[in-house]
C-alpha positions in Angstrom: 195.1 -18.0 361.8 195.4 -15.4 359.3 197.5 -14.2 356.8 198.6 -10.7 355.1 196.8 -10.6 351.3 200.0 -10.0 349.1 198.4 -7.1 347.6 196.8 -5.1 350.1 198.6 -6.3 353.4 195.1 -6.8 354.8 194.3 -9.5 356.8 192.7 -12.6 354.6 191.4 -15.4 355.9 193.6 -18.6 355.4 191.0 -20.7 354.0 189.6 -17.9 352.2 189.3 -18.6 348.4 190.8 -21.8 346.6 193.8 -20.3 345.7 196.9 -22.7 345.5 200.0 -22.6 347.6 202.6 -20.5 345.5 199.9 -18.6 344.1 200.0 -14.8 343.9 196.6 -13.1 344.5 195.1 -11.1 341.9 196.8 -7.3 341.8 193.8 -5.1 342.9 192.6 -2.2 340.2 194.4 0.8 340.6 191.1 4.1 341.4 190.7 4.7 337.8 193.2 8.3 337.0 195.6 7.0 340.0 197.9 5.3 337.3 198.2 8.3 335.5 199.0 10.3 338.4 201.9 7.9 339.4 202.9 7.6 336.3 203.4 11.2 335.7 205.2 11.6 339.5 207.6 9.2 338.3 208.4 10.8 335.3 208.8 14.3 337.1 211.3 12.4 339.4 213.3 11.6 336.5 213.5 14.8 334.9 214.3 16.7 338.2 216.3 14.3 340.4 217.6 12.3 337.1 218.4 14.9 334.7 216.1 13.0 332.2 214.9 13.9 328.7 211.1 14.6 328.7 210.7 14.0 325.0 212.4 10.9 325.8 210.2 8.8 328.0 207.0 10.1 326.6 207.6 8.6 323.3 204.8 6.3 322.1 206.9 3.1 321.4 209.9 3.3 323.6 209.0 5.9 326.5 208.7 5.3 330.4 207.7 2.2 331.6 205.4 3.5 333.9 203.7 5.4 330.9 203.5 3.1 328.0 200.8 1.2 329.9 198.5 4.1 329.9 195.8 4.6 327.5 195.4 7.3 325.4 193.0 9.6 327.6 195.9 8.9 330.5 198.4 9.5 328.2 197.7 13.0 327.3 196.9 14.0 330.6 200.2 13.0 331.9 201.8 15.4 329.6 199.4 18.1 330.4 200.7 17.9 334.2 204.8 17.6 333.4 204.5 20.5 330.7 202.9 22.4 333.2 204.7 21.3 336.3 207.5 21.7 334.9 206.9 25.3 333.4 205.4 26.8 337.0 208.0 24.6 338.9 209.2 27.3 340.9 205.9 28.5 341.8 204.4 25.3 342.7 207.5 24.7 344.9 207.4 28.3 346.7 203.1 27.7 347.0 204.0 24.2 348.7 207.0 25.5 351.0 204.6 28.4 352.2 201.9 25.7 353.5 204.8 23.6 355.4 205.7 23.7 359.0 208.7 22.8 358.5 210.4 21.5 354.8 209.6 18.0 353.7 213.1 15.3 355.1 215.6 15.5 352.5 214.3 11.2 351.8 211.0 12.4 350.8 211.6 13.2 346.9 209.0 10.6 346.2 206.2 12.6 348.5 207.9 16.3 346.8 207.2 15.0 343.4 203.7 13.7 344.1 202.7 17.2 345.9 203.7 18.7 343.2 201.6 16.8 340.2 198.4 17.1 342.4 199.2 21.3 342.8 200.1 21.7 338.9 196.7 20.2 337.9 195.0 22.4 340.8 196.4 25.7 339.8 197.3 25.6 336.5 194.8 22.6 335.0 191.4 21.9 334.7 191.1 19.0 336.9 188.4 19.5 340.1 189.9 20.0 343.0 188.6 17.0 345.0 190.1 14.9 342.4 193.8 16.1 342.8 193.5 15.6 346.7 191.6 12.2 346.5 193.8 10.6 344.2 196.9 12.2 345.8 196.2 10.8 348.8 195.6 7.7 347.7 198.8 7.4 346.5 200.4 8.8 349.3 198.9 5.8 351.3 199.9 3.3 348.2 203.3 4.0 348.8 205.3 2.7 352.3 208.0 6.4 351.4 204.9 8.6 351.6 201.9 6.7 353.5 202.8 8.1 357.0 202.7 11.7 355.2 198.9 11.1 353.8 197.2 13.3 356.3 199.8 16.1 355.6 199.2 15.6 351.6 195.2 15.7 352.1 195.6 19.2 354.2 198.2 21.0 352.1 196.1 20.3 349.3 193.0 21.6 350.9 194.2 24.7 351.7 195.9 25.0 348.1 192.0 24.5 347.2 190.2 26.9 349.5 192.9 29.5 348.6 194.0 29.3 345.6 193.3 33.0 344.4 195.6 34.2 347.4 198.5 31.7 346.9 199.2 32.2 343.0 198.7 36.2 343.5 201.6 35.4 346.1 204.1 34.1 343.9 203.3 36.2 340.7 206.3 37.7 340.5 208.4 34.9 340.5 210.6 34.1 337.4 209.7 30.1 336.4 213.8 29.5 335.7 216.4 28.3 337.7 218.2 30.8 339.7 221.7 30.0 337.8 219.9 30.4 334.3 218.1 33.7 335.1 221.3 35.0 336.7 222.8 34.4 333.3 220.1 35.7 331.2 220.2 39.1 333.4 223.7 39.1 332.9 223.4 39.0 328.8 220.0 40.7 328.1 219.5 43.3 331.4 216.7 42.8 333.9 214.0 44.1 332.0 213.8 41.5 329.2 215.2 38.6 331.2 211.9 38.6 333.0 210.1 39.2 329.6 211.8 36.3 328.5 210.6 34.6 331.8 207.3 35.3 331.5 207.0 34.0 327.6 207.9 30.7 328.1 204.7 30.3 330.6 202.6 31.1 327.3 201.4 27.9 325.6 203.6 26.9 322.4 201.7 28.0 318.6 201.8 25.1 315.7 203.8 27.1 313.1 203.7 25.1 309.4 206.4 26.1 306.8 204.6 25.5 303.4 205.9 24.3 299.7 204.2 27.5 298.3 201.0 29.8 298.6 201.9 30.9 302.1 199.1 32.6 302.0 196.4 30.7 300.7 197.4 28.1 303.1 196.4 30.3 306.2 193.6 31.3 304.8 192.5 27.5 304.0 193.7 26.4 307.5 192.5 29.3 309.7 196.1 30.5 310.5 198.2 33.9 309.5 201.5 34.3 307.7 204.5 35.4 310.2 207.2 37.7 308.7 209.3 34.3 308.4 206.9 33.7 306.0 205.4 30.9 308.0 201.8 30.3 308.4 201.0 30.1 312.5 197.4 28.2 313.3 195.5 30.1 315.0 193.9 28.3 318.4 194.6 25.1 317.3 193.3 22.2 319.2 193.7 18.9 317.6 196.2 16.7 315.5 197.9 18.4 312.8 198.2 15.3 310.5 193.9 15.3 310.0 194.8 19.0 308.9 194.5 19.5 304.7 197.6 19.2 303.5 199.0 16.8 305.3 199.0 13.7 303.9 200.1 15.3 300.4 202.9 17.0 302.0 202.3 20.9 301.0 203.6 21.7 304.6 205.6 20.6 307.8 205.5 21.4 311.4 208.6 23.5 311.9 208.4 26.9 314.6 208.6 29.7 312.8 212.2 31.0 313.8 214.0 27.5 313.4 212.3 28.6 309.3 214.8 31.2 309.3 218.5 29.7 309.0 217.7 27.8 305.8 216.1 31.1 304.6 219.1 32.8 304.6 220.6 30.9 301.7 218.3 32.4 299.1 218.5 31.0 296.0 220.4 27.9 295.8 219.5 26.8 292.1 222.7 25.0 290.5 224.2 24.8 293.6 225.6 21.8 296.2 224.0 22.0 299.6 225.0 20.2 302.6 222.2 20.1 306.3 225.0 18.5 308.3 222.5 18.0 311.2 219.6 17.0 309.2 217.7 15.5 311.0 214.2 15.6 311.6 214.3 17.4 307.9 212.2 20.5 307.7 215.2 22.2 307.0 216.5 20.2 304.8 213.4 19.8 302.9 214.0 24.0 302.6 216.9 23.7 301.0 215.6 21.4 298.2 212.8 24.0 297.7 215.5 26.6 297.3 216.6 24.7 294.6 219.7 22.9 296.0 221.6 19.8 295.3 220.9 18.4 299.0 223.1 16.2 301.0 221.8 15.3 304.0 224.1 14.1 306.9 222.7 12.4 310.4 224.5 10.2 312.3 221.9 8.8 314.6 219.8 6.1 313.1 217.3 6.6 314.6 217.3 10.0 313.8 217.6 9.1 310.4 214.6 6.8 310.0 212.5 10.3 311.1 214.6 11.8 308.6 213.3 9.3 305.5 209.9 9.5 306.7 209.3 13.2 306.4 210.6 13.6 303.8 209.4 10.5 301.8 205.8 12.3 303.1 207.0 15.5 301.3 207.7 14.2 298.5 211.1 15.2 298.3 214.5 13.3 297.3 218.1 14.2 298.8 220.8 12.0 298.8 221.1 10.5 302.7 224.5 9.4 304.3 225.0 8.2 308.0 227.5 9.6 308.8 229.2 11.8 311.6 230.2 15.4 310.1 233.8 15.2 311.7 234.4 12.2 309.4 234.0 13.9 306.4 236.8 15.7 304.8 237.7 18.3 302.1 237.4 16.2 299.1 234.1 17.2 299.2 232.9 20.5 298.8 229.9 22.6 299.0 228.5 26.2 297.8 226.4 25.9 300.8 226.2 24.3 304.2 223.8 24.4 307.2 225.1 23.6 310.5 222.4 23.7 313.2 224.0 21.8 316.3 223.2 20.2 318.9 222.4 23.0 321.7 221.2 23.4 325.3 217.7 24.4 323.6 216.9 27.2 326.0 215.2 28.7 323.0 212.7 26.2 323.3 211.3 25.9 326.6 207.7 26.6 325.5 207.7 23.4 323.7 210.5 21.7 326.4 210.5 23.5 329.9 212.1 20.4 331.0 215.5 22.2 329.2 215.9 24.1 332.4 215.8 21.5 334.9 217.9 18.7 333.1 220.6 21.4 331.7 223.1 23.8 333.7 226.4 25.6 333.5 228.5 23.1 332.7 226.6 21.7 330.6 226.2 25.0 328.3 230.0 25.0 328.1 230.5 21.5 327.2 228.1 21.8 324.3 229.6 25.1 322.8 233.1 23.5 323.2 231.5 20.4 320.4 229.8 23.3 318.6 233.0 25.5 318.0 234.6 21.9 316.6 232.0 21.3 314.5 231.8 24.5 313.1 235.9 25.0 312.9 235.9 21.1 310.6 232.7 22.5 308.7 234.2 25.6 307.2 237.1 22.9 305.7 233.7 21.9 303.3 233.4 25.0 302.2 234.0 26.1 299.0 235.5 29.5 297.9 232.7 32.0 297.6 230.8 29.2 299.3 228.5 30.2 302.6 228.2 28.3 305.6 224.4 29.5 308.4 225.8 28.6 311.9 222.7 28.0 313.8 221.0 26.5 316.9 217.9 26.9 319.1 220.2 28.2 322.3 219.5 31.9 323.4 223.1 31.6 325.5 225.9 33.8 323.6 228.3 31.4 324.6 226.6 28.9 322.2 226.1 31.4 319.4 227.7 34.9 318.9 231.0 33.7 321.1 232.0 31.0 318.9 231.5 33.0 315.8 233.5 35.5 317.1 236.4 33.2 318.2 236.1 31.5 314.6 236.1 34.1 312.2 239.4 35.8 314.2 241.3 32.5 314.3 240.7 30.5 311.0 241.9 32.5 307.8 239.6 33.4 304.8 236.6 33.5 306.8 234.3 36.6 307.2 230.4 37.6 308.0 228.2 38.2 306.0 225.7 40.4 307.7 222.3 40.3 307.5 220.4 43.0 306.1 217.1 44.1 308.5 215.5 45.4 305.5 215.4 41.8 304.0 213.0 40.8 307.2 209.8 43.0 307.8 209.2 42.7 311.3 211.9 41.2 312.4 214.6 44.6 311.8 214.3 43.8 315.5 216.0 40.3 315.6 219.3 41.8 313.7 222.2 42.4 315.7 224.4 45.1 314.9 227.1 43.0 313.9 224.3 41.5 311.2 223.5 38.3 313.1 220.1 37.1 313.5 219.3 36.7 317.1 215.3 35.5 318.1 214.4 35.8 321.9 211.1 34.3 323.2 209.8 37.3 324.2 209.6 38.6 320.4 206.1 38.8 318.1 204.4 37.8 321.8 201.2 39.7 320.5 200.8 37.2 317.9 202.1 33.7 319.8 206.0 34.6 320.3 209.4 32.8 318.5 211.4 30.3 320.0 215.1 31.7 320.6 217.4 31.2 318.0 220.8 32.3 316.6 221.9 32.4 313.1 225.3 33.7 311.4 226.0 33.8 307.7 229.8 32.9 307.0 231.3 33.4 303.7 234.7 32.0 303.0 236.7 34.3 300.8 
């Protein structure tokens, strides 16, 4: 008589062993990188099929099950595959769909996701072939969805291998965005730089610091070059930024050199009371300290909040901290200046996120830039006269940026803009808007590492 060993449904001897009635047998080892590889199929599942955060479950403390086991080694590798899944996702897709037959059954998301992990790290990764298709199909064969499709994974694979060259020339010209998103970005910035657009968020992210002071002598003491934002950008940087010089004393913080700008736009706020009614993570809050303000601070996430306190504690910089939703406060309180950077769709920052475009879409846009317009229409009741309000967010939709404005400033009384003047930003004339907004695309200063998207508007209430 035999019996099925709970772990690898092979037949086991009954008499095999002294293990007691009850007893489980001992899970067998995983191939060592197969963990990681499931791990980061699982994950892609949840950010396609789910609509899931990336930043989310690949935090350290409190991220996806599947990945908080991993070590370190496993750890970063799983990111390396989503980021760059994700960013080539249409590619990968259209390479895969080529090689089929006929398409994958509409149950096999679990076999989809894994097909695609194993091409990302083939075509866009430095991972050997052989050990994409070996561990693929292994876990094709470790999971009862995909195990009948195992042969099917080791030949589609193979052939991505032996012609690799030939399929990525193939898909070249395809845009890595959603069909809906690129529609719309055609629509609002013409063919020509939609694609540019398309093709800069397949370019890997810089590591922009904004420093206390000595912009320059900070890049030159770090390796790195000062942007026209004034930031310094670190030049083919490989490594973690907090063993960097600097650091631990809090000279500079990680911030991408066009989120620098909003705060920037203030100028001097010696004298004056600031509120950052989205403050957190802080970096620009802390540059509205530097600018000399009276700072409060407002986050109503506490866990957001915590982040908040520990940057700037590292800075070395003191602001008064209230946790507290901005639609609770009221006009009691005043301020000469106030920073509103919302909550967006952050298509501005698909570099650093492409898992934006596959977890946001239409509807979603509208519904944030309905809560932006309210948060902006109860902020400018803060402001007082001759005060200035910077309207900002990392979204490079108009419907989250220069549409609200417009709405605003023709509906509430005593408001106006307060246009930007090109000549204040050398190399960036290009970033002004007509109407004297600032407007950042990701396909700007690409020579030198590119911008996120961004859009800021100065409002002055009269």
């Amino acid at each position: 008589m035999v019996l099925n060993d709970t772990s690898t449904g092979k037949p086991k001897s009954k008499h095999n062993g002294s293990k007691k009635h009850g007893e489980r047998a001992p899970r067998q080892p995983l191939k060592p990188g197969l963990e990681a590889r499931i791990a980061a199929s699982r994950i892609l599942a949840a950010v396609i099929d789910r609509k899931t955060s990336l930043d989310g479950m690949l935090d350290s403390e409190h991220g996806n099950p599947a990945f908080l086991p991993l070590n370190d080694a496993d750890r970063s590798l799983v990111k390396a595959i989503l980021q760059s899944a994700l960013r080539h996702l249409p590619r990968i897709e259209a390479i895969i769909g080529e090689l089929l037959d006929t398409p994958l059954p509409d149950g096999a998301r679990s076999l989809h996701h894994l097909l695609i992990v194993a091409a990302a790290q083939m075509l866009y990764l430095d991972v050997p072939d052989h050990s994409a298709v070996d561990l693929a199909v292994e876990q094709a064969n470790g999971d009862p969805r995909s195990r009948r499709f195992s042969k099917l994974v080791n030949a589609i694979l193979r052939r991505i291998g032996r012609e690799k060259t030939e399929l990525l020339a193939a898909v070249d010209d395809l845009p890595c965005m959603p069909d809906w998103f690129m529609a719309r970005l055609t629509q609002v910035y013409g063919e020509q730089q939609a694609l540019a657009i398309a093709a800069s968020q397949l370019e890997p992210p810089t590591i922009d610091l904004t420093v206390k002071s000595d912009a320059a002598g900070w890049a030159t003491r770090l390796g790195g070059q000062v942007l026209p934002t004034g930031s310094v950008r670190l030049e083919r940087f490989r490594g973690s930024v907090t063993a960097l010089e600097g650091f631990d004393e809090g000279a500079w913080w990680v911030q991408d050199a066009a989120a620098a700008i909003p705060a920037k736009l203030f100028g001097d706020l010696t004298g004056k009371r600031a509120a950052d009614l989205c403050a957190a993570p802080g970096g620009k809050t802390a540059q509205l300290v530097l600018a000399g303000g009276d700072v409060l601070a407002v986050e109503q996430s506490k866990s957001r909040l915590k982040r908040l306190e520990s940057n700037l504690q590292r800075l070395g910089l003191s602001v008064e901290i209230r946790c507290a939703n901005l639609l609770d406060l009221d006009a009691t309180e005043t301020f000469d200046a106030i920073l509103l950077d919302t909550p967006c769709s952050s298509t501005g920052t698909t570099r650093r996120h492409p898992d934006v475009l596959w977890t946001k879409n239409a509807a979603d846009i509208a519904k944030l830039a309905e809560l932006q317009e309210k948060l902006l229409r109860h902020a400018v009741t803060l402001l007082k006269s001759g005060g200035r309000l910077v309207f900002s967010n990392c979204s490079i939709d108009p419907s989250e940026g220069e549409e609200i404005v417009a709405r605003v400033l023709a509906e509430v009384p005593g408001l106006q803009l307060q246009p930007i003047d090109p000549a204040d930003w050398p190399g960036l004339e290009a970033a002004i808007t007509a109407k004297g907004e600032f407007r950042t695309t990701p396909d700007m200063l690409r020579e030198i590492g590119g911008l996120d998207g961004f859009y800021a508007a100065v409002i002055a209430k009269i």
